[in-house]
VMD Tcl script that builds the backbone (N, CA, C; Angstrom):
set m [mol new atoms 228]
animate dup $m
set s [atomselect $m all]
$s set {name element resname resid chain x y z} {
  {N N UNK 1 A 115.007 86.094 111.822}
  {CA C UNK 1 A 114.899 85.606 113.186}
  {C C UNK 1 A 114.753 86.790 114.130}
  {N N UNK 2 A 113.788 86.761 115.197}
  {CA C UNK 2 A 113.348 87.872 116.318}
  {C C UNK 2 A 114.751 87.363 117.142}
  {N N UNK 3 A 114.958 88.575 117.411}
  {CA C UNK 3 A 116.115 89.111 118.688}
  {C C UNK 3 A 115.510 88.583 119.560}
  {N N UNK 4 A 115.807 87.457 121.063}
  {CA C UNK 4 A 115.471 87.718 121.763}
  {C C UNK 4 A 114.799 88.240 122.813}
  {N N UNK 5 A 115.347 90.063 122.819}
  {CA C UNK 5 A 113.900 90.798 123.653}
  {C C UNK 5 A 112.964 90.994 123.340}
  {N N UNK 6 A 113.105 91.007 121.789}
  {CA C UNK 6 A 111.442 91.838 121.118}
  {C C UNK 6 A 110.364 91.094 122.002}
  {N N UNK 7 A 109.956 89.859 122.068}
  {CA C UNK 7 A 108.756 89.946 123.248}
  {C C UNK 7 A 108.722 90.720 124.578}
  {N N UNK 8 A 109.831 90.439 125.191}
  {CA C UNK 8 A 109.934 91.752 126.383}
  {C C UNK 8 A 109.436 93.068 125.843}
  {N N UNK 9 A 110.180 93.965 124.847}
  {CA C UNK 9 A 110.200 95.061 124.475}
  {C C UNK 9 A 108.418 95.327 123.686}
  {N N UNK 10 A 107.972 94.203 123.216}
  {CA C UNK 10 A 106.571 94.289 122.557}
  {C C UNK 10 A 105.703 94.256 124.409}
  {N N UNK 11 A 106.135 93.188 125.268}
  {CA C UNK 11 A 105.173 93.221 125.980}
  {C C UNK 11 A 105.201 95.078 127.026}
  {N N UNK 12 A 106.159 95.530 126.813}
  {CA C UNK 12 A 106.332 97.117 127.603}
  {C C UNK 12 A 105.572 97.909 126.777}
  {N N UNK 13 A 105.789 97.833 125.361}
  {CA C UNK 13 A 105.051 98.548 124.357}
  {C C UNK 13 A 103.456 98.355 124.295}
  {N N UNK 14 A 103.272 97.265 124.455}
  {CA C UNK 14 A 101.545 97.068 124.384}
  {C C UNK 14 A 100.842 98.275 125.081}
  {N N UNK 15 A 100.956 98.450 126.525}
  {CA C UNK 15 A 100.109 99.010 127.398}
  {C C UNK 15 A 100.473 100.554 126.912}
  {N N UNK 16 A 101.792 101.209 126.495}
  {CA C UNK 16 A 101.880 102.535 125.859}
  {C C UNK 16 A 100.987 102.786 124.998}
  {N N UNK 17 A 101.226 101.894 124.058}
  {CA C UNK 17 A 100.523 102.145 122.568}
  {C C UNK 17 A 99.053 101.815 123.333}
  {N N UNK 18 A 98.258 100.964 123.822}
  {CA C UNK 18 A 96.669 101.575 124.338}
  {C C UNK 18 A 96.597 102.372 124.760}
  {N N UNK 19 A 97.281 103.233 125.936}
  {CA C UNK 19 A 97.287 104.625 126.288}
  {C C UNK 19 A 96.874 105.692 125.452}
  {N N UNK 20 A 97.966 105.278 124.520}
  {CA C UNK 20 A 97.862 106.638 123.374}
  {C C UNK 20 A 96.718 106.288 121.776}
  {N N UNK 21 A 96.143 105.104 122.250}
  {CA C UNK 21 A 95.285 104.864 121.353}
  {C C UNK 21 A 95.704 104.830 120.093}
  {N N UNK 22 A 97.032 103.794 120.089}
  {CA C UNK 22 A 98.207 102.921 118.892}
  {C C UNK 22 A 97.810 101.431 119.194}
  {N N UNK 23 A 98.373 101.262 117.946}
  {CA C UNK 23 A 98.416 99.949 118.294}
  {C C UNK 23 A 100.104 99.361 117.523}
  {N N UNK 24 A 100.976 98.041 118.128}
  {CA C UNK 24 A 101.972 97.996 117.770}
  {C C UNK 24 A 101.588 96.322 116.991}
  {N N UNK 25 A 102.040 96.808 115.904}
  {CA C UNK 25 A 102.430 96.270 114.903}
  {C C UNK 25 A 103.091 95.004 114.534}
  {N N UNK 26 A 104.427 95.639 114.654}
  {CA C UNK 26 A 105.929 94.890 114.880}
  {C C UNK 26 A 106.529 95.421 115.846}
  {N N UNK 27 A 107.933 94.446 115.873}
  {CA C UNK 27 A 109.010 94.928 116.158}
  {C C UNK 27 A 110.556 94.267 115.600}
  {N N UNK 28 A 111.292 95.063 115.316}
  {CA C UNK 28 A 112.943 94.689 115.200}
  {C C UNK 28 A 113.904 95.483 115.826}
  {N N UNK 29 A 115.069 94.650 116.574}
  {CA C UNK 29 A 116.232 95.076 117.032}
  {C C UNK 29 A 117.415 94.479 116.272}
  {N N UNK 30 A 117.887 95.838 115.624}
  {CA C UNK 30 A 119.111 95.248 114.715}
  {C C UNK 30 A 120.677 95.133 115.593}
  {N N UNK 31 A 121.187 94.215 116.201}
  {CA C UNK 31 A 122.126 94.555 116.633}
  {C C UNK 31 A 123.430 94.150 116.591}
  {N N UNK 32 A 122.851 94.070 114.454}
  {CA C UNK 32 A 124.351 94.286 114.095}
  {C C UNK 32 A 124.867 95.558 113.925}
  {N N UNK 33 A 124.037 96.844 114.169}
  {CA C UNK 33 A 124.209 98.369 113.346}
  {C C UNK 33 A 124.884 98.852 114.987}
  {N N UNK 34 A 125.915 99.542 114.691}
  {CA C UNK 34 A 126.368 100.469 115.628}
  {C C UNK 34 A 125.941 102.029 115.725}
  {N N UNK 35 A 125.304 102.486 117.083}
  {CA C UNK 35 A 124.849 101.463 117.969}
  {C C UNK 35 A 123.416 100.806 117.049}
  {N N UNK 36 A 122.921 99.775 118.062}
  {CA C UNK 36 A 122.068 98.693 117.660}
  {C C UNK 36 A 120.772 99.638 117.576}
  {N N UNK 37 A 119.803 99.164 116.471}
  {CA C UNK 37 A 118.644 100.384 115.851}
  {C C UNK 37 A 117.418 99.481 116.783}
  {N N UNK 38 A 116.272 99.988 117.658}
  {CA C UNK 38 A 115.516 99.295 118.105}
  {C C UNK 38 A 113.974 100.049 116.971}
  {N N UNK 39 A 113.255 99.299 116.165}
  {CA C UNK 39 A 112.065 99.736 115.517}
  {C C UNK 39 A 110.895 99.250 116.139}
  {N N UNK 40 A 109.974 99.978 116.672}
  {CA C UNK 40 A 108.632 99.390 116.862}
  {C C UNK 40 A 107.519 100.281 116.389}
  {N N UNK 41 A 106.710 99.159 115.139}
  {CA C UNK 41 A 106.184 99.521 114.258}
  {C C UNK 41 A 104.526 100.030 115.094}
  {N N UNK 42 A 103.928 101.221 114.600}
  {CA C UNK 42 A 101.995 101.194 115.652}
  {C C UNK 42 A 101.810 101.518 114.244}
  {N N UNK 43 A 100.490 101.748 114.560}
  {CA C UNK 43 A 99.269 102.113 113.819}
  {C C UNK 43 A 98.279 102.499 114.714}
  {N N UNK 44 A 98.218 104.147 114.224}
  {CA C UNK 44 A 96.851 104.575 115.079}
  {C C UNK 44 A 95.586 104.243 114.659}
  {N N UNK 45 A 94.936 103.724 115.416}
  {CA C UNK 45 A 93.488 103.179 115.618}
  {C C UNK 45 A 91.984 103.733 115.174}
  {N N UNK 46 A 92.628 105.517 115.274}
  {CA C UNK 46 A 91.316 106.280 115.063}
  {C C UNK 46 A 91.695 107.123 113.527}
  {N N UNK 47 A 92.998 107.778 113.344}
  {CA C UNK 47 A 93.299 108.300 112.250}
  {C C UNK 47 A 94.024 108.033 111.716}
  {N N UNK 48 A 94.689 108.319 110.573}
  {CA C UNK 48 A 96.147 108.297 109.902}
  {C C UNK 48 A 97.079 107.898 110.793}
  {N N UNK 49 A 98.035 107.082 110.775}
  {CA C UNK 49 A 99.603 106.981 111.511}
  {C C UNK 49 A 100.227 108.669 111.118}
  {N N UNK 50 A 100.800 109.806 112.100}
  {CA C UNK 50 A 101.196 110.704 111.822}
  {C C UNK 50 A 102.758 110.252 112.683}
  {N N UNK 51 A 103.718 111.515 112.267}
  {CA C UNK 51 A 105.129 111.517 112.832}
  {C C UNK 51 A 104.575 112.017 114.419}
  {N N UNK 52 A 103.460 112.612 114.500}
  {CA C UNK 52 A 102.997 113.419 116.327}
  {C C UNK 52 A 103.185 111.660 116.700}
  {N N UNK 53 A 102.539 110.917 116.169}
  {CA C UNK 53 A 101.997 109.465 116.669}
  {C C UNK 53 A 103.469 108.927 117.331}
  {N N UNK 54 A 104.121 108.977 116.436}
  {CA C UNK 54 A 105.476 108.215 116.390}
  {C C UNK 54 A 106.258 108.890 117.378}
  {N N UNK 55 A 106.743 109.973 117.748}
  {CA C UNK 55 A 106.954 111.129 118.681}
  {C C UNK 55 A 106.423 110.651 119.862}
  {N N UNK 56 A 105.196 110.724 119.985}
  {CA C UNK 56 A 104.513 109.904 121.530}
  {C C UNK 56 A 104.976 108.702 121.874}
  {N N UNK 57 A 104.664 108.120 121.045}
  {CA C UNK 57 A 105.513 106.366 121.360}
  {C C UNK 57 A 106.879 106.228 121.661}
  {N N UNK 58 A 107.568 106.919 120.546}
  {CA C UNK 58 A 108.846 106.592 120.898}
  {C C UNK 58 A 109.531 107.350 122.353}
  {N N UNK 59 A 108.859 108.441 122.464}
  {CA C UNK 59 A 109.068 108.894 123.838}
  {C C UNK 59 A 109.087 108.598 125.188}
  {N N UNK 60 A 107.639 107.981 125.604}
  {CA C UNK 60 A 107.126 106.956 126.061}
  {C C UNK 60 A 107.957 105.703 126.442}
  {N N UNK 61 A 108.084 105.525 125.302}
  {CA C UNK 61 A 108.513 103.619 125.750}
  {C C UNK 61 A 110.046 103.989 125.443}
  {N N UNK 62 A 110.857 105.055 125.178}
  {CA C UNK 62 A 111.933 105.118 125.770}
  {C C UNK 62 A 111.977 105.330 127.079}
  {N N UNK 63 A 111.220 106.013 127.655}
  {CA C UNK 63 A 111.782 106.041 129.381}
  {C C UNK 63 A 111.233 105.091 129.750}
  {N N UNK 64 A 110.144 104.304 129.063}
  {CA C UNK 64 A 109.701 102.486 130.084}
  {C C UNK 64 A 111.048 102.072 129.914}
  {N N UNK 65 A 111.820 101.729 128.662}
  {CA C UNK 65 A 112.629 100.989 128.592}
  {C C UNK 65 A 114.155 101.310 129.205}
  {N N UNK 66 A 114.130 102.598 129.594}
  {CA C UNK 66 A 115.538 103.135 129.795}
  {C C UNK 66 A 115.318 102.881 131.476}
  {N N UNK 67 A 113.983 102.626 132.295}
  {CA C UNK 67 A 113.275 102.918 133.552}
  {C C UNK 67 A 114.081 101.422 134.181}
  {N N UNK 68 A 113.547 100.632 132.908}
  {CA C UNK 68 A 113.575 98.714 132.921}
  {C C UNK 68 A 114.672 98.182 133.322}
  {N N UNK 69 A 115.979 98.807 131.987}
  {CA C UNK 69 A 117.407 98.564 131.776}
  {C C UNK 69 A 116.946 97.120 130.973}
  {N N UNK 70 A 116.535 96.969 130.152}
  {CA C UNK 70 A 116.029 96.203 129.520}
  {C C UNK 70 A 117.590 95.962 128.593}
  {N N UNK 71 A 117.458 96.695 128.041}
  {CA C UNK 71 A 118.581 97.039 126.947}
  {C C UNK 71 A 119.525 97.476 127.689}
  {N N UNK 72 A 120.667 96.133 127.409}
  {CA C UNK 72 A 122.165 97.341 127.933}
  {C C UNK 72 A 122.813 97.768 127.058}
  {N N UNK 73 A 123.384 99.503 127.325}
  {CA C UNK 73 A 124.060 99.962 126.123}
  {C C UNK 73 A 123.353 101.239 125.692}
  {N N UNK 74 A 123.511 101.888 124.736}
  {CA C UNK 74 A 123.065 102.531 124.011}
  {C C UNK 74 A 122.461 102.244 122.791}
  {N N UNK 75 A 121.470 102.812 122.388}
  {CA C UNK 75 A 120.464 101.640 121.168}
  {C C UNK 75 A 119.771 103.431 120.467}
  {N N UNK 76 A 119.315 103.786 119.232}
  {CA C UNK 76 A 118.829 104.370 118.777}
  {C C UNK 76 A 117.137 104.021 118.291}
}
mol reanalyze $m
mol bondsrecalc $m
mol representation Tube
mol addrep $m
């Protein structure tokens, strides 16, 4: 079963991941794990998925989401 936000958190992610010429995948928020694990899966569009890829994104759509307060709490 999807958590709740993941549509919120997919719809913030969409417009990142076109930016950076990703595309997102999935998503899961586990929040039974202390603290709660947020995953959102891309795939780059033009080459290989690299860790640079993953680095951009997750960077990114941490300060959309930390900007939002989407998530209360602390989340990894």
């Amino acid at each position: 079963m999807n958590h709740p936000l993941i549509p919120k958190i997919v719809e913030l992610a969409l417009p990142i991941a076109e930016d950076l010429s990703l595309e997102v995948v999935g998503a899961v928020f586990q929040t039974n794990k202390q603290p709660p694990v947020l995953r959102v899966d891309i795939r780059n569009l033009e080459n290989e998925t690299g860790l640079d890829d993953c680095e951009r994104m997750s960077r990114t759509l941490e300060k959309t989401l930390d900007e939002s307060d989407l998530i209360p709490g602390s989340y990894v």
